[in-house]
DOTI-907353 format. One record per residue (C-alpha): residue in three letters; residue number from 1; z, y, x. Coordinates in steps of 0.001 Angstrom, whole numbers, plus 524288, in hexadecimal, padded with zeros to 5 digits. Example, Ala and Ser with C-alpha at 12.3 -4.5 7.8 and 13.67 -1.06 7.14 Angstrom:
<atoms>
ATOM    aa     i      zz      yy      xx
ATOM   ALA     1   81E78   7EE6C   8300C
ATOM   SER     2   81BE4   7FBDC   83566
</atoms>
This chain:
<atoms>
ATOM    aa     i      zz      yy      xx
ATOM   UNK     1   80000   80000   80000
ATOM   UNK     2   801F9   80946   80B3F
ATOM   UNK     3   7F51B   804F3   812DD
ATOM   UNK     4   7EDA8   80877   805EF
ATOM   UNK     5   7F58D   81798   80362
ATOM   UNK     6   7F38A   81AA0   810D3
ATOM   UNK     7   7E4A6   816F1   80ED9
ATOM   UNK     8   7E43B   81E24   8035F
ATOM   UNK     9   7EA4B   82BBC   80C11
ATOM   UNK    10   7E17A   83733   80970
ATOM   UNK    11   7D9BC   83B83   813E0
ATOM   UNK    12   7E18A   84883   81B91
ATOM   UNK    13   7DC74   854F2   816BF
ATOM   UNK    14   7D70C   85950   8231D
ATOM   UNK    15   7CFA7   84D55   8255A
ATOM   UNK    16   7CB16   84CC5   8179A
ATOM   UNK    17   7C670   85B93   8197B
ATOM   UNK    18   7BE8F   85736   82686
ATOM   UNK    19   7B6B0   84BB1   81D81
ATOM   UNK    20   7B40D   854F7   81257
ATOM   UNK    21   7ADED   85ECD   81B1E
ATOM   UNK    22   7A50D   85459   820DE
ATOM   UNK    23   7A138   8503B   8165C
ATOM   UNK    24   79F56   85E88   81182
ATOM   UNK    25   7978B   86105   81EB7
ATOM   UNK    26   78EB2   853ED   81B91
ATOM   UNK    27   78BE0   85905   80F20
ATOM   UNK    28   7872F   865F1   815C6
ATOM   UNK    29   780BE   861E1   822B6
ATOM   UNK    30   778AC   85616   81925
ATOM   UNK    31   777EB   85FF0   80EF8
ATOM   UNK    32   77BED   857CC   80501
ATOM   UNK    33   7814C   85B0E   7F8B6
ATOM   UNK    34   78EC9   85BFD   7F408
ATOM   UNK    35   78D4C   8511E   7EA7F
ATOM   UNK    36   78ABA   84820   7F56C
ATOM   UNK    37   798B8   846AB   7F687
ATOM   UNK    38   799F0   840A0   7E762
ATOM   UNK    39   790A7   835C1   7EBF9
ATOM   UNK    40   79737   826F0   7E9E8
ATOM   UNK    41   79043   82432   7F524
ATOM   UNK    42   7966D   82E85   7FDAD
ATOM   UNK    43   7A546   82C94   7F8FC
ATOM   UNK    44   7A371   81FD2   7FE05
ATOM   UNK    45   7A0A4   822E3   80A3E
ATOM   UNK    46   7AC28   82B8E   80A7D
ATOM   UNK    47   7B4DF   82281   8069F
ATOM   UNK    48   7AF9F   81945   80FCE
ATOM   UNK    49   7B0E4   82363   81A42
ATOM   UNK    50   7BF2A   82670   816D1
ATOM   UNK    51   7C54D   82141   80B98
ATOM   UNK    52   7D114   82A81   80B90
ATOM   UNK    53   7C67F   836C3   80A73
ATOM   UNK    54   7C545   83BC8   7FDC2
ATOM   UNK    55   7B7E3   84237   7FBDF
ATOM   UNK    56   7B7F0   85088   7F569
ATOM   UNK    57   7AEEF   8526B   7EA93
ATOM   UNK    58   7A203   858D2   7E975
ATOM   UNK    59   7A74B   865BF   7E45B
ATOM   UNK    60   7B216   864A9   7F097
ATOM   UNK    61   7A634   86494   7F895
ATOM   UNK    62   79F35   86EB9   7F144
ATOM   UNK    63   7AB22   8794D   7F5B5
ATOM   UNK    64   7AC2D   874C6   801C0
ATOM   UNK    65   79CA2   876F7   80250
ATOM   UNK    66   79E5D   88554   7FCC7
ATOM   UNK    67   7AA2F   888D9   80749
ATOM   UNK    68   7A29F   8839A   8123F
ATOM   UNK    69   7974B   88C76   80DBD
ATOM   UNK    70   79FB2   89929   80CF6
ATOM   UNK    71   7A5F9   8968A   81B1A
ATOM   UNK    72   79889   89440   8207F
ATOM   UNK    73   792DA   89FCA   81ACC
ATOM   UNK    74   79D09   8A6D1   81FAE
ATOM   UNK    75   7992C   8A1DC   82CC8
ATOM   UNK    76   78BE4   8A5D0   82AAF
ATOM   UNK    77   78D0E   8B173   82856
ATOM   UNK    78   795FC   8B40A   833D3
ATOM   UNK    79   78C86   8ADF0   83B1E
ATOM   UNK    80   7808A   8B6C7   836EB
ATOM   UNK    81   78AE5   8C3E6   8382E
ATOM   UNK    82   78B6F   8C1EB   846D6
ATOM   UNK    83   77C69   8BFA0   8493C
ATOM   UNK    84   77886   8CC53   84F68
ATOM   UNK    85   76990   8CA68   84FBB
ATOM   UNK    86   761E2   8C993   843DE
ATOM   UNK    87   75F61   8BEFE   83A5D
ATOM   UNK    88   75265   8B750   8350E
ATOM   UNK    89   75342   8B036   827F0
ATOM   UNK    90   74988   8A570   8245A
ATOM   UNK    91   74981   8A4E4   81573
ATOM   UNK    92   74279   89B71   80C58
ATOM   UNK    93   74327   89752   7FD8C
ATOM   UNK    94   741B8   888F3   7F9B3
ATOM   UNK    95   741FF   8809D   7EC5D
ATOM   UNK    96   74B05   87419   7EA79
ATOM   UNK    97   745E5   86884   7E424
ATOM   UNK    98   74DC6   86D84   7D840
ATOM   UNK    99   744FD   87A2E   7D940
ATOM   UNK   100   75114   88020   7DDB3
ATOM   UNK   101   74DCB   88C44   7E840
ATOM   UNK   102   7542A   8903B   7F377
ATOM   UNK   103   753C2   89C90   7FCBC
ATOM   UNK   104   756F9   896BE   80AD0
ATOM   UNK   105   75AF4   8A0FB   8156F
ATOM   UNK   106   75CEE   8A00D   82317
ATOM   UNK   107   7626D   8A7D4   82E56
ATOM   UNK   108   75C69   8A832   83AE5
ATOM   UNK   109   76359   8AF04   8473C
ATOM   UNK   110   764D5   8ADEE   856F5
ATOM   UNK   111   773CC   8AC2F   85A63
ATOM   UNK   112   77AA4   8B3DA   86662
ATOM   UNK   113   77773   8A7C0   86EC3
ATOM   UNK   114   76702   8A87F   86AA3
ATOM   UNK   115   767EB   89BB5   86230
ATOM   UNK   116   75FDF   89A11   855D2
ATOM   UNK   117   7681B   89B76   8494E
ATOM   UNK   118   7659A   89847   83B3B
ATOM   UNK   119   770E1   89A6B   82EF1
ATOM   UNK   120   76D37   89533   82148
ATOM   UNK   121   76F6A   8A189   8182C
ATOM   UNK   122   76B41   89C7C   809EA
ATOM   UNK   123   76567   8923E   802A8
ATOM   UNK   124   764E6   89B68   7F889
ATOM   UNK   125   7622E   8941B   7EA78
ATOM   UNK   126   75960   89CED   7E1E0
ATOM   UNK   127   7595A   89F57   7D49D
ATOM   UNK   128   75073   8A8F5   7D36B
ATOM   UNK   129   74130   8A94A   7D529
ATOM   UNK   130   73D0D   8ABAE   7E4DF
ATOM   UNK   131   736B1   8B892   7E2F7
ATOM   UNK   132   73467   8C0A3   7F010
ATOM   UNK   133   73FC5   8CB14   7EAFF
ATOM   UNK   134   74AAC   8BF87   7E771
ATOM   UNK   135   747CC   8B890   7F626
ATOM   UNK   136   74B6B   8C5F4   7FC7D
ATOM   UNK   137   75683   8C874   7F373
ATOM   UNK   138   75BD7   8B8A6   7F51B
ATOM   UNK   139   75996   8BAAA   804EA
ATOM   UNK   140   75FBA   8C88C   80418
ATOM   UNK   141   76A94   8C0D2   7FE73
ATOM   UNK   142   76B99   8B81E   807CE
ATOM   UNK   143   76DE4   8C174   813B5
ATOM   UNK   144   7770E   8C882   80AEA
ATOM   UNK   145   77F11   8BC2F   80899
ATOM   UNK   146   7808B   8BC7C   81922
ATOM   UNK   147   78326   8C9ED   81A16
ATOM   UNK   148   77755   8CB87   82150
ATOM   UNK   149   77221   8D8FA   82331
ATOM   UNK   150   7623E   8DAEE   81E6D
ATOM   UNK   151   75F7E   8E0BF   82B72
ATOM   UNK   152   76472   8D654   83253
ATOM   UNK   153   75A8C   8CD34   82EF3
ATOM   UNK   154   74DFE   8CD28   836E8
ATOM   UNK   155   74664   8C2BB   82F92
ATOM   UNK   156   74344   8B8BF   82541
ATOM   UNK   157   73BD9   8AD90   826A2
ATOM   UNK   158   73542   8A6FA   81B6A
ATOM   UNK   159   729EF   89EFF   814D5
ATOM   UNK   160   71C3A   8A5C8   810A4
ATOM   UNK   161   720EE   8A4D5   801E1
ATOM   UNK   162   71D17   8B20B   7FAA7
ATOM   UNK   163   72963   8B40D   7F517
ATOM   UNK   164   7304B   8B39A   8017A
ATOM   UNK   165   72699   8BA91   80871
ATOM   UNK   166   727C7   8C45C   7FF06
ATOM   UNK   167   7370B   8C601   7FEC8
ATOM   UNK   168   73670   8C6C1   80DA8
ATOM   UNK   169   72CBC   8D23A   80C5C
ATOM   UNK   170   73611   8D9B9   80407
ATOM   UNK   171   7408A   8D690   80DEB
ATOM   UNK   172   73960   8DBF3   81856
ATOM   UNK   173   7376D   8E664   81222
ATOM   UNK   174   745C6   8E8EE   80EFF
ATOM   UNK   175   74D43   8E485   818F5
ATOM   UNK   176   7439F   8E3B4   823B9
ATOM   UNK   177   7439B   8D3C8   825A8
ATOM   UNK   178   73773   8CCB0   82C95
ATOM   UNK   179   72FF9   8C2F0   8239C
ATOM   UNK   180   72CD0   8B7F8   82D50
ATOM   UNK   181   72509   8AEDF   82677
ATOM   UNK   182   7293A   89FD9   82A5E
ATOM   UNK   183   71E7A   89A73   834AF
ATOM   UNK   184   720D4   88C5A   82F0C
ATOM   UNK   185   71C19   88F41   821F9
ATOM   UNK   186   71171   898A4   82790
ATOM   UNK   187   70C8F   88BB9   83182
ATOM   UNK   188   70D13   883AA   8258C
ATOM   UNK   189   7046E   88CB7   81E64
ATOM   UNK   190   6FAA9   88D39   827B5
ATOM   UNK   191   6FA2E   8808E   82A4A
ATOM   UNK   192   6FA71   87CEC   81BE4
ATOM   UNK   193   6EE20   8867E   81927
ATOM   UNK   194   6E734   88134   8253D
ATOM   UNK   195   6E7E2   87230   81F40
ATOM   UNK   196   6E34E   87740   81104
ATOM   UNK   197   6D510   87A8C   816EE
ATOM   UNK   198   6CC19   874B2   80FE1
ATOM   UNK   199   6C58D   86B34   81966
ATOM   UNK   200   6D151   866D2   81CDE
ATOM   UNK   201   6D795   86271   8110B
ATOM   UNK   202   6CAC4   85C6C   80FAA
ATOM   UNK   203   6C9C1   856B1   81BC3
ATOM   UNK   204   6DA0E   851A1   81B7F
ATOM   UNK   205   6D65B   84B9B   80E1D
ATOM   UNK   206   6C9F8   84357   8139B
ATOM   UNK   207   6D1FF   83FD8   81EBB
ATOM   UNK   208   6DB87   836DE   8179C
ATOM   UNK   209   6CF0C   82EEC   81441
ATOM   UNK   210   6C71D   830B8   82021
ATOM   UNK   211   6C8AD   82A86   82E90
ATOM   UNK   212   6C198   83491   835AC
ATOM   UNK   213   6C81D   84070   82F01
ATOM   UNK   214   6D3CD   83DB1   836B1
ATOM   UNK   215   6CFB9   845E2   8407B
ATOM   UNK   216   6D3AF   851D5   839AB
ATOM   UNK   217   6E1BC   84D27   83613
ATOM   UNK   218   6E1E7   84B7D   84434
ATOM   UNK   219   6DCBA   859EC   845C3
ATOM   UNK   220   6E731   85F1A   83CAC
ATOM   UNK   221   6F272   857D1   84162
ATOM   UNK   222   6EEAF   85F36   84FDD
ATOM   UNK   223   6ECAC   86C84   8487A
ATOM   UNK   224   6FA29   86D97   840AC
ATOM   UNK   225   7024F   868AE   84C31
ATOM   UNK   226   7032C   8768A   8529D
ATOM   UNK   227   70773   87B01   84747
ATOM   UNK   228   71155   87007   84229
ATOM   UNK   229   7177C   8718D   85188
ATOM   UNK   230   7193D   881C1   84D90
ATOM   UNK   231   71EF5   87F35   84225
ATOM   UNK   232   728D1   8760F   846AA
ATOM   UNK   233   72B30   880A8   85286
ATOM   UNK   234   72CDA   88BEA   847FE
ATOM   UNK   235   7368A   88365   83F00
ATOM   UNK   236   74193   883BA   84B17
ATOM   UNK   237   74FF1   88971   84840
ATOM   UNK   238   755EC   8891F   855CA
ATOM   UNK   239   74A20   89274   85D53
ATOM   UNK   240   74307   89EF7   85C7F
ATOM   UNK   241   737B6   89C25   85371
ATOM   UNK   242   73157   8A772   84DCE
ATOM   UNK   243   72E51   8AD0E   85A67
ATOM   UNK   244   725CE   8A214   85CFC
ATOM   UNK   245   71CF3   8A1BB   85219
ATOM   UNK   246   713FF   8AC26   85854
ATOM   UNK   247   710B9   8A5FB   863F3
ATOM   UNK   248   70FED   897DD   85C4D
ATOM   UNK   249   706C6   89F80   85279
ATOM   UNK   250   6FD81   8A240   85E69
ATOM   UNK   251   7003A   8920C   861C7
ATOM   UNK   252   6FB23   88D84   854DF
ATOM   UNK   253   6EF0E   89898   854EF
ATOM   UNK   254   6EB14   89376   8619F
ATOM   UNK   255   6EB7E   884F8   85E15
ATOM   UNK   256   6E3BA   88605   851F1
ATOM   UNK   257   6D98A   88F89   85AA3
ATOM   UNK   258   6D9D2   8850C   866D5
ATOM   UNK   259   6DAA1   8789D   85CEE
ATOM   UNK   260   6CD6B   87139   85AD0
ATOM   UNK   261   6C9C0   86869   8506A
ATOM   UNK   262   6BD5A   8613D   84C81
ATOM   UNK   263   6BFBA   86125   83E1A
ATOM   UNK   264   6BAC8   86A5E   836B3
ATOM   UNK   265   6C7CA   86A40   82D13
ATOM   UNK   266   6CE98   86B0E   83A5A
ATOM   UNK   267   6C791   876FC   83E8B
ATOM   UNK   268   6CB04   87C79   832D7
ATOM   UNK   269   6DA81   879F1   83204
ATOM   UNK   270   6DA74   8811E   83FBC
ATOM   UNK   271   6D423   88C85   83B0C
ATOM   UNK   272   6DBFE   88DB9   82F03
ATOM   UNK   273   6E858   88BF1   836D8
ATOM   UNK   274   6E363   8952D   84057
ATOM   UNK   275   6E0FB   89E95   83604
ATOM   UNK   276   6EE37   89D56   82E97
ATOM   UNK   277   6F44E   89F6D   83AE2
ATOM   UNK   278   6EE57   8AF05   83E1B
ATOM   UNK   279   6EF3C   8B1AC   82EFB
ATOM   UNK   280   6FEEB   8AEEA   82FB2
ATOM   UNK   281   7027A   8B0DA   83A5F
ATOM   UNK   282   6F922   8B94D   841B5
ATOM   UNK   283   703F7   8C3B2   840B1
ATOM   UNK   284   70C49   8BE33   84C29
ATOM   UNK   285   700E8   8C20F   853EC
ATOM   UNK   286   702CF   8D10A   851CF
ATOM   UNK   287   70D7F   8DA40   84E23
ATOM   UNK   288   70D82   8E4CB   8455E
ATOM   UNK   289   71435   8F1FC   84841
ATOM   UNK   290   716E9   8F3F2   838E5
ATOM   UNK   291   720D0   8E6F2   838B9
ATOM   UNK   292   7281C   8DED7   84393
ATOM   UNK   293   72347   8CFC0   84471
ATOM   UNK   294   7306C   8C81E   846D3
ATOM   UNK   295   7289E   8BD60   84ADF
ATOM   UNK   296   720C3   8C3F0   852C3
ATOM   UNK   297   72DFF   8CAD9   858E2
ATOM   UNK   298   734A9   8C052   85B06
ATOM   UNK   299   72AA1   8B97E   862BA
ATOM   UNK   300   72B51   8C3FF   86BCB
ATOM   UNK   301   738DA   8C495   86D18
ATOM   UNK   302   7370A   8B4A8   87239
ATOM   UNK   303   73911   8B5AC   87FFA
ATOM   UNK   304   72CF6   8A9B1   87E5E
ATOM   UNK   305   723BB   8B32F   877D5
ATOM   UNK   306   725D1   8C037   87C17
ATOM   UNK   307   7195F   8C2FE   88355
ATOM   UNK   308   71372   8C1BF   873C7
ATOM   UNK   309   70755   8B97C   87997
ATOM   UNK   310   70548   8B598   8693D
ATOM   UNK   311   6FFC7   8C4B6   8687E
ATOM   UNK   312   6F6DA   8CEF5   86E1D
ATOM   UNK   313   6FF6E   8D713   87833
ATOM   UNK   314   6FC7D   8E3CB   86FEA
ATOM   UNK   315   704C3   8DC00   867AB
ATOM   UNK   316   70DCF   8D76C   86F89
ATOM   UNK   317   71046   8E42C   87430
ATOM   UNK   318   713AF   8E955   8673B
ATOM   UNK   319   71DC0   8DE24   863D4
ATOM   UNK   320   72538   8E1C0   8713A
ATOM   UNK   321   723F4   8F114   86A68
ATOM   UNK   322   72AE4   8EC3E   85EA4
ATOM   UNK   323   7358E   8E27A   8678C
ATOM   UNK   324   73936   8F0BF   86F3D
ATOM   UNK   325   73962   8F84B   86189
ATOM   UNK   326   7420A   8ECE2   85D61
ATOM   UNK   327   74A54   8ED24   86963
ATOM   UNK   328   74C62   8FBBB   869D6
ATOM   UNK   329   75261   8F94B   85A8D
ATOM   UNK   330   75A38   8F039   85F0F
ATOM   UNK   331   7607B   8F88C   86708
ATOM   UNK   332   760F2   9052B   86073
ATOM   UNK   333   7672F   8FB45   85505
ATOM   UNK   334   771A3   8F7CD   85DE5
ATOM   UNK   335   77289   9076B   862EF
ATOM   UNK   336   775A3   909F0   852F0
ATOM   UNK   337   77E9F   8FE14   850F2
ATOM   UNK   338   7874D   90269   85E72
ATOM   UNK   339   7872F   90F7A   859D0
ATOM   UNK   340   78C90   90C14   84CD5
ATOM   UNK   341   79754   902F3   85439
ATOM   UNK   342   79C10   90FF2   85ABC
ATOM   UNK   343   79C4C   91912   84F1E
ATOM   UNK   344   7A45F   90DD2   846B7
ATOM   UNK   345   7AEF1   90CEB   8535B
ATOM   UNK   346   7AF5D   91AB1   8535C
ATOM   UNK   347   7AF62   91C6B   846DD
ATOM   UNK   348   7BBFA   91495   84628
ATOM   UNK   349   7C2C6   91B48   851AC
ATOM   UNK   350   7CE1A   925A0   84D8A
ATOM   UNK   351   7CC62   9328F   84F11
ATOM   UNK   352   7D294   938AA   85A13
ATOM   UNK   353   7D4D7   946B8   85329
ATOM   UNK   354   7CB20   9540A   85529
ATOM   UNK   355   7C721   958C2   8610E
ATOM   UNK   356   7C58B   96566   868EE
ATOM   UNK   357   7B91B   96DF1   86862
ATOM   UNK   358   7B829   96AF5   875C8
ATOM   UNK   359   7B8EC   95BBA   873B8
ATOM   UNK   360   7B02B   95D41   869F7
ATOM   UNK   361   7A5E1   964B7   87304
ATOM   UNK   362   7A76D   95BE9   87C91
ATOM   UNK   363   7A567   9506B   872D3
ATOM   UNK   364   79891   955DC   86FF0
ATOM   UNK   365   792D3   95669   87EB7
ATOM   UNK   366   79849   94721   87F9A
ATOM   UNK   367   79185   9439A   872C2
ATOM   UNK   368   7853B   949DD   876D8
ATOM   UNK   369   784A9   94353   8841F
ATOM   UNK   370   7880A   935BE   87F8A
ATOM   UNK   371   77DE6   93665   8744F
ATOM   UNK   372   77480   939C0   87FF5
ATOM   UNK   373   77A31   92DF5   8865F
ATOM   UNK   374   7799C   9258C   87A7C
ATOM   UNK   375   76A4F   92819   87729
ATOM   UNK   376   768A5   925CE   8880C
ATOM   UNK   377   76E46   91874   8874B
ATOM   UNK   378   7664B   91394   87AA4
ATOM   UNK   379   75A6B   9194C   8810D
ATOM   UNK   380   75EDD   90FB9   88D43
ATOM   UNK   381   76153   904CB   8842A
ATOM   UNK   382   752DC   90735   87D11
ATOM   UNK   383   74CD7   90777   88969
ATOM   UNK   384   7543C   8FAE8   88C65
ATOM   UNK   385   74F07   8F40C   87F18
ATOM   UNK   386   7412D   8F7B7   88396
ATOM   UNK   387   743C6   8F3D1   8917E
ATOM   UNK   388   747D5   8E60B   88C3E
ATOM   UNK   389   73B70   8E532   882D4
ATOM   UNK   390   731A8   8E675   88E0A
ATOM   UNK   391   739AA   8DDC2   89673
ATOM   UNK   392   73AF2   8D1FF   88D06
ATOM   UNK   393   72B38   8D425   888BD
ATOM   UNK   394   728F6   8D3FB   899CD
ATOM   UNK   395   72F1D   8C85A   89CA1
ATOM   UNK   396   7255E   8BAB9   89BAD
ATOM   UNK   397   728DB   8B45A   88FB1
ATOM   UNK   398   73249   8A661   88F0E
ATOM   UNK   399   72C9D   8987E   88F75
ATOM   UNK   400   728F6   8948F   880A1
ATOM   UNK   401   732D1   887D8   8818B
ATOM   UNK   402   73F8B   89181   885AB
ATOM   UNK   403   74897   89605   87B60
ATOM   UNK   404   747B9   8A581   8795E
ATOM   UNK   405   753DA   8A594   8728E
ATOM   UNK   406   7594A   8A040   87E1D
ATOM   UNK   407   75242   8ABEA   88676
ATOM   UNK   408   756EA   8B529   87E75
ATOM   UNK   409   7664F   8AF67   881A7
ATOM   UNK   410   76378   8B11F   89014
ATOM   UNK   411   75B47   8BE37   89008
ATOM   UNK   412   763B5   8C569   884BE
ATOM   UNK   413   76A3E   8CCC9   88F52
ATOM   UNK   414   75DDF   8D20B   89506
ATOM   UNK   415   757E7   8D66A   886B7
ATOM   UNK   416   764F8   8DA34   87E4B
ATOM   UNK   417   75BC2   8E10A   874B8
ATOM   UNK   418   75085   8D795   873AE
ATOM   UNK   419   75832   8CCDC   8710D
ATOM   UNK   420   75EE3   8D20B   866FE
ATOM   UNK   421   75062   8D3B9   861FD
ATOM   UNK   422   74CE3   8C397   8659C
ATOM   UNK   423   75AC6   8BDD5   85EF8
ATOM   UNK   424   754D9   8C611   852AB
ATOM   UNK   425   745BE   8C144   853B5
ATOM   UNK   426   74786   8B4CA   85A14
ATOM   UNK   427   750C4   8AF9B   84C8A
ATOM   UNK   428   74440   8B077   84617
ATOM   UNK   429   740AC   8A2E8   84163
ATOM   UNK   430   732A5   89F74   83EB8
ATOM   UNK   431   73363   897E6   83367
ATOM   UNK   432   73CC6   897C4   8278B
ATOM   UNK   433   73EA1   88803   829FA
ATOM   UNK   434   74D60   88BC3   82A84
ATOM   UNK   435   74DE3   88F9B   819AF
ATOM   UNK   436   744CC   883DC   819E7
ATOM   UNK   437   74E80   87AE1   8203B
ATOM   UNK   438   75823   88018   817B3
ATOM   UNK   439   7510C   8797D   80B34
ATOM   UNK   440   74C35   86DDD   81103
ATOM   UNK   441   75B69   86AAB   8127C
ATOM   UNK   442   760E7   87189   804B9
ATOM   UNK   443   7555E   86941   7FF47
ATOM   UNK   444   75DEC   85BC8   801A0
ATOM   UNK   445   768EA   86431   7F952
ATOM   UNK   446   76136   866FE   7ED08
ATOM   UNK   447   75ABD   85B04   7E8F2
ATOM   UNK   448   75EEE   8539F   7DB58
ATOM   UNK   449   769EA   84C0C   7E19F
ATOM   UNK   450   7703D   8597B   7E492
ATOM   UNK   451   76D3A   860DD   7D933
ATOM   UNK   452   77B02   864DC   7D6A0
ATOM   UNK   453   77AC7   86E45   7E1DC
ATOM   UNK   454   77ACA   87CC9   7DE2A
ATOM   UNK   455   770EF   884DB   7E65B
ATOM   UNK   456   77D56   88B50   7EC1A
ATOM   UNK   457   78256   87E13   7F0D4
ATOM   UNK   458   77495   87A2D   7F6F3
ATOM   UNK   459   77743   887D8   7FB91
ATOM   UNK   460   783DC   885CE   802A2
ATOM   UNK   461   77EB6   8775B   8072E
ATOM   UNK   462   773B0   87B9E   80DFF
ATOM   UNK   463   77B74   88911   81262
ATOM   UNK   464   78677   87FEF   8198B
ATOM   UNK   465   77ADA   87559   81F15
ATOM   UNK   466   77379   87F65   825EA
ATOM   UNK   467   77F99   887BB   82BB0
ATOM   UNK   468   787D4   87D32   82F6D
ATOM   UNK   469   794A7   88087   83550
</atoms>
């Protein structure tokens, strides 16, 4: 009898507090649902695990779900207050089985210590129709919900969708952010518009039926691969991949201008890539002096592409114009922010009573000579900011296999200004794949089986999967 009470002992609070946050952390990392734990199947386990363990119940789970949320948005946003460089956002909007939509939002930014970083911000469920104004309102939202300043977001990255398209234009327009259209889906068009010429749906079709066709599957297998291997380069998380894209632009112009095919439906999927390729992207090879190309900018400011051999050097000379204008705002930015630093201080300083007309004339030949002084030493730091432009543009450019984001940790010291300017570019992803990512994963949380989820929850679930502790 005491053998089976001291069997029967409940587990000790702490260690019963250790297996329900496993379990809670399973439930996360798996992103399964909270009604996984109601399962006969899985209660067995547990008991076969440990007997003495009672299991919680789904709504147990549910709250602990919703507290773990709050402290890791907390964290979050703690985490985004100390970033000092600006942010990128890759936003998309995707459909559930269940027709249910979703606004997925990312956050892109370069640490202190030049690694890659990405923060889930929202898988936002929608209730209302995706017109252009209600994606810039939900993403407005969104930023507002992190206590993230409009001007501290440089861009967004998204799909070719018109209503997106069209809610990042009236974001531009309002708060200044770039519309960076994702390369992925832009390859993928191209690509998809190349294989819809007419001889060569044609010529696909007889090929399933005839031997000597094969030749131009053969063809096409060699003509996509330069462009499956870019997109696969362009969907990275941990590198610099928007600056890339110019020079890999150039890459896949020359291959389908150097490629040669016998086929005549061949021949004509390289000329249709070839021709997709300068109508979308034939931008990158120019820059305008009415708007800034972040692309475009942040190639440059990759120590791998600086000398800009993807455009003409009247070009290039123009886009190291608009890295000095940058610079020199960078720095009269941080002039204003110091200055402001100094008034507050002084501002909170007591009094120390009136003075003297003498003190007082005296005070005015001191403030007149260190105004004199002040404008002399932001004069020497412009100078410097200019100085540091020509020198990074002079220098021969990195080998195309090292990291720049690792150059930029060992040279930061020698361009303080300018790489401020890269940590700001250089977060820049190329494609949205990140929001994409976010609903290939939320999609194993919304099928029948797991109906009973709110949006909220699915929400929270993929919220805590993405930013795990």
């Amino acid at each position: 009898m005491d053998q089976y009470l001291q069997r029967k002992r409940p587990v000790p609070l702490q260690q019963a507090t250790a297996l329900t946050n496993s379990i809670l952390t399973m439930l996360v990392k798996d992103m399964r649902p909270m009604s996984m734990v109601d399962g006969e199947g899985f209660r067995e386990m547990i008991r076969q695990f440990n007997p003495e363990y009672i299991l919680p119940s789904r709504t147990h789970f549910t709250h602990l779900m919703e507290k773990k949320y709050e402290a890791t948005l907390l964290k979050v946003k703690e985490t985004i207050k100390e970033v000092k460089s600006a942010l990128t956002l890759t936003a998309d909007v995707w459909t559930s089985r269940a027709t249910e939509a979703y606004l997925g939002v990312s956050c892109h930014f370069i640490s202190e210590d030049w690694e890659m970083k990405t923060l889930n911000l929202a898988t936002m469920p929608l209730e209302e129709r995706h017109s252009g104004v209600n994606i810039m309102t939900w993403l407005e939202e969104v930023i507002a919900k992190y206590d993230i300043l409009p001007t501290k977001i440089k861009a967004v990255v998204h799909d070719n969708g018109s209503n997106i398209v069209a809610a990042m234009r009236m974001l531009e327009e309002k708060h200044g952010w770039a519309s960076v259209r994702c390369s992925g889906h832009t390859l993928q068009l191209i690509v998809n518009n190349a294989l819809k010429e007419p001889s060569i749906s044609r010529a696909v079709g007889a090929a399933r039926h005839l031997p000597d066709q094969w030749v131009l599957l053969e063809e096409l297998t060699q003509g996509l691969q330069p462009f499956q291997c870019a997109t696969v380069y362009l969907s990275g998380q941990e590198y610099a991949t928007a600056s890339c894209l110019p020079q890999l632009v150039k890459g896949l112009q020359r291959s389908t201008q150097q490629t040669r095919f016998e086929t005549g439906a061949g021949k004509a999927f390289l000329a249709s890539a070839e021709k997709g390729i300068n109508e979308r992207w034939g931008c990158l090879n120019t820059i305008s002096a009415e708007k800034e190309n972040p692309i475009v900018l942040s190639a440059s400011l990759d120590p791998r592409f600086r000398k800009l051999k993807f455009m003409g050097a009247e070009d290039g000379t123009r886009v190291q114009g608009t890295i000095e204008v940058l610079a020199i705002k960078e720095v009269r930015g941080s002039e204003i922010q110091g200055c402001e630093r100094v008034q507050q201080q002084r501002v909170s300083v007591p009094g120390r009573g009136d003075k003297s007309a003498l003190d007082n004339l005296l005070q005015s030949d001191t403030d007149s000579l260190s105004e004199e002084e002040d404008e002399s030493h932001e004069d020497q730091k412009l100078q410097m900011a200019r100085s540091e432009v020509q020198m990074y543009f002079a220098e021969p450019a990195i080998h195309k296999k090292d990291d720049p984001l690792r150059w930029w940790r060992e040279n930061k010291g020698r361009f303080p200004v300018l790489s401020k300017l890269a940590r700001s570019f250089l977060c820049i992803p190329a494609t949205s794949t990140p929001s994409e990512r976010i609903f290939s994963v939320a999609g194993n949380i919304c099928s029948q089986k797991r109906a009973s989820l709110s949006g909220d929850h699915v929400e929270m679930l993929t919220f805590l999967h993405f930013n795990p502790e």
